[in-house]
FIKOLZA-1660 file (N, C-alpha, C; in steps of 0.1 Angstrom, whole numbers, plus 5000, padded with zeros to 4 digits):
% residues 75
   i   px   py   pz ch aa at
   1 5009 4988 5000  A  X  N
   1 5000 5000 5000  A  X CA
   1 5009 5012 5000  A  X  C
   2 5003 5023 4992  A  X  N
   2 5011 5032 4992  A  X CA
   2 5005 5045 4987  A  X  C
   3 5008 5056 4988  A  X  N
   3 5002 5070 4989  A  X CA
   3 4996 5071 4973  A  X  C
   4 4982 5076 4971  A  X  N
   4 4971 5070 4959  A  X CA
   4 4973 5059 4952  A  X  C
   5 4975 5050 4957  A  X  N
   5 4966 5036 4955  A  X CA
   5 4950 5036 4963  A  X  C
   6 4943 5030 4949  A  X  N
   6 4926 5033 4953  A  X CA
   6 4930 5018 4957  A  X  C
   7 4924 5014 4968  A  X  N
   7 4917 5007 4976  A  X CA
   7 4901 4997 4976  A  X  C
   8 4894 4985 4975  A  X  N
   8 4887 4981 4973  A  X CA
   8 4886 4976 4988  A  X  C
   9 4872 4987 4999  A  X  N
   9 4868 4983 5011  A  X CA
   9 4862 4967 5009  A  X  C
  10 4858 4961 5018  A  X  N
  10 4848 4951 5019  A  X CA
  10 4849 4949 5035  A  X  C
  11 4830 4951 5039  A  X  N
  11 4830 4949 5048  A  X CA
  11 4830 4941 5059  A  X  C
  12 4836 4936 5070  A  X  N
  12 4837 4919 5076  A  X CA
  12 4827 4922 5089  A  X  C
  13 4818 4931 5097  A  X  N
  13 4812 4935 5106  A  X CA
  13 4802 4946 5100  A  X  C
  14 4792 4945 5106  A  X  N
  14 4780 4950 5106  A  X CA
  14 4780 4963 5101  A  X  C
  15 4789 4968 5109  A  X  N
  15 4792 4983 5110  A  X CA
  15 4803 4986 5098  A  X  C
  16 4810 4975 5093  A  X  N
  16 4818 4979 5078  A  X CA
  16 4811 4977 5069  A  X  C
  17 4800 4963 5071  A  X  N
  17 4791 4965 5060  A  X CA
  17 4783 4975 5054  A  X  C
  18 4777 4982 5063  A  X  N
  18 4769 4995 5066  A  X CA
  18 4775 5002 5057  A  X  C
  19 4784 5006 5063  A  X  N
  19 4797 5016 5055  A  X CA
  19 4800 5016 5041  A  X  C
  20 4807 5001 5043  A  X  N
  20 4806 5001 5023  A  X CA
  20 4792 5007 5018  A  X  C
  21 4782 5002 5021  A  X  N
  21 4773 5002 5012  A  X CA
  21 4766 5018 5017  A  X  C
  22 4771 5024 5020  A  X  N
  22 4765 5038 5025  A  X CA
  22 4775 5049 5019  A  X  C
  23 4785 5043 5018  A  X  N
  23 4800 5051 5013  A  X CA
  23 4808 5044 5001  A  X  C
  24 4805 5035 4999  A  X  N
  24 4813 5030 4981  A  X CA
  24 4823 5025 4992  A  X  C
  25 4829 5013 4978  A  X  N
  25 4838 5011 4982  A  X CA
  25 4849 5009 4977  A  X  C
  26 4850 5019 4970  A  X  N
  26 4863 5023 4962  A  X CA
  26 4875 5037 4969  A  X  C
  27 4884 5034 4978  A  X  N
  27 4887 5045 4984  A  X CA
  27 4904 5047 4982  A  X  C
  28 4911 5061 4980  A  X  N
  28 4919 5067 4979  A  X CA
  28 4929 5061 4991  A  X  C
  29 4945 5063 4992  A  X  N
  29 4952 5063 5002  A  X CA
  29 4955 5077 5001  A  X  C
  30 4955 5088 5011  A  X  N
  30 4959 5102 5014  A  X CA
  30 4970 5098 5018  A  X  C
  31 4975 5092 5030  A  X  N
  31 4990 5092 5038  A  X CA
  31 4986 5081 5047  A  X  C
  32 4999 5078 5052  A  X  N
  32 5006 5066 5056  A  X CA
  32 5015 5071 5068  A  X  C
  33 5012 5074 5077  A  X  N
  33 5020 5074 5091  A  X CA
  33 5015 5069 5102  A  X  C
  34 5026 5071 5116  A  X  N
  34 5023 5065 5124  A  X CA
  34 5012 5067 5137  A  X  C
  35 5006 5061 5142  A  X  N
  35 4992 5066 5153  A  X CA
  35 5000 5071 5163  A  X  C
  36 4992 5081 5168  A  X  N
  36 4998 5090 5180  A  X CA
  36 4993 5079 5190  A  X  C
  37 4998 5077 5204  A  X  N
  37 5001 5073 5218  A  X CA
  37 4986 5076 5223  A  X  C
  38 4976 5084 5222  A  X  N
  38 4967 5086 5226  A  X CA
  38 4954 5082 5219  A  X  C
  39 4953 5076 5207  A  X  N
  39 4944 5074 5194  A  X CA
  39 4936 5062 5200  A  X  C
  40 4931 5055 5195  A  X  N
  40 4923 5041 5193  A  X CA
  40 4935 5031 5192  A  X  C
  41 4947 5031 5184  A  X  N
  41 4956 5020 5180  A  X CA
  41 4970 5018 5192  A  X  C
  42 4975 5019 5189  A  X  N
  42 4990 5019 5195  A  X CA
  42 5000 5028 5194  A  X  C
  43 5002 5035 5199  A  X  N
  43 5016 5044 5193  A  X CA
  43 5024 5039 5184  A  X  C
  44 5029 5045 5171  A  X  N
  44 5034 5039 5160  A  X CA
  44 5027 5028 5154  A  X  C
  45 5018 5025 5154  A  X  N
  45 5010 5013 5146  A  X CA
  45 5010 5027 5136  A  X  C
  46 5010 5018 5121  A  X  N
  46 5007 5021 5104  A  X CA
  46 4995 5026 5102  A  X  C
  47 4992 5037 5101  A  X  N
  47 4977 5036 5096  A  X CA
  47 4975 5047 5080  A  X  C
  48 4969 5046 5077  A  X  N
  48 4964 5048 5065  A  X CA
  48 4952 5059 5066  A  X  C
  49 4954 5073 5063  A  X  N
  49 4941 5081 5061  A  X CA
  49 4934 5080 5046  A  X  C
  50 4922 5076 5044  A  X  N
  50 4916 5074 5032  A  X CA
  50 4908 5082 5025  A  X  C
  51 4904 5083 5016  A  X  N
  51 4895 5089 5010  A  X CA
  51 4887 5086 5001  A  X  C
  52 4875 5083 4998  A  X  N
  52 4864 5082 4988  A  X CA
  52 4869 5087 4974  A  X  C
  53 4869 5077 4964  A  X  N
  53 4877 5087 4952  A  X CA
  53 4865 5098 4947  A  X  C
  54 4855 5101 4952  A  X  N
  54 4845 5112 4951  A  X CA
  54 4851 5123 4958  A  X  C
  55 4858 5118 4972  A  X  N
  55 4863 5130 4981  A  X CA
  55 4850 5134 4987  A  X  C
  56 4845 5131 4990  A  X  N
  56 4826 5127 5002  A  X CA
  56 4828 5127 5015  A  X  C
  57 4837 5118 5014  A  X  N
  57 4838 5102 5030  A  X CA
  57 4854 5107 5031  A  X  C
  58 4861 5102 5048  A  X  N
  58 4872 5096 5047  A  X CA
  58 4872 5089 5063  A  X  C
  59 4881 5081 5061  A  X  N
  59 4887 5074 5075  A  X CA
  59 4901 5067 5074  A  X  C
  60 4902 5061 5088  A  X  N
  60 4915 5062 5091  A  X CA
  60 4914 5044 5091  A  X  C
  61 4925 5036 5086  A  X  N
  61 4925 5021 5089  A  X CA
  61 4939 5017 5090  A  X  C
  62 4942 5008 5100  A  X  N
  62 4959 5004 5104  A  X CA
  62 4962 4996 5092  A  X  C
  63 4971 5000 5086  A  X  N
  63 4974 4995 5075  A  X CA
  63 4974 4973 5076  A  X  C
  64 4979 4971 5089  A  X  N
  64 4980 4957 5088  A  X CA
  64 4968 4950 5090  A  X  C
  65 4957 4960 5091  A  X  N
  65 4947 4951 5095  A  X CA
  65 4936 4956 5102  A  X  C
  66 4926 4957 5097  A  X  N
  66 4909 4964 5102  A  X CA
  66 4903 4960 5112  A  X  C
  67 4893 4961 5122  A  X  N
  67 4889 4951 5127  A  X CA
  67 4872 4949 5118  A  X  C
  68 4869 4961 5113  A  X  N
  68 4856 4965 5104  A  X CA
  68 4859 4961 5089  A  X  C
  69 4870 4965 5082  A  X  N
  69 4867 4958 5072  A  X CA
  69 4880 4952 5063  A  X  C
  70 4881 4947 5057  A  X  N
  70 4893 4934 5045  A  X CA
  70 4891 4951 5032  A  X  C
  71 4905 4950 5029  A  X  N
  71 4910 4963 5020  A  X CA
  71 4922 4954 5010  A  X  C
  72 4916 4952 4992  A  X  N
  72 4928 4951 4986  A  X CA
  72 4935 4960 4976  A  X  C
  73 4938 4961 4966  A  X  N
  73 4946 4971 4960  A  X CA
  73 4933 4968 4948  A  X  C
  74 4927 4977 4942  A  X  N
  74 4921 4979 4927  A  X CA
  74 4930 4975 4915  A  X  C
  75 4924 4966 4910  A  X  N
  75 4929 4959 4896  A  X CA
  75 4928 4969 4888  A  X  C
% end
């Protein structure tokens, strides 16, 4: 993964499913750095800020691994 590569979400929980289908699931990589000490993840875990290639929607997902949704690279 790497800075704009579009992204194909799919969602593995209720609340990713929702998502996809509420927000597409075709989404942008903005940037790639590390989670601050205070966040949801770990200090220094990878994360990834996204974007809707509409530019609509965005969120944030650790690059190694979602708990809401499976992310692969667009063919």
């Amino acid at each position: 993964m790497k800075i704009g590569d579009i992204l194909i979400l799919s969602g593995k929980t209720r609340h990713g499913k929702n998502r996809v289908r509420e927000q597409g699931k075709l989404w942008r990589v903005l940037k790639i750095k590390g989670a601050m000490p205070n966040g949801p993840w770990p200090g220094g875990t990878e994360i990834a800020e996204l974007e809707t290639v509409d530019g609509k929607h965005w969120r944030v997902i650790p690059v190694a691994g979602d708990t809401d949704f499976d992310f692969r690279p667009a063919p």
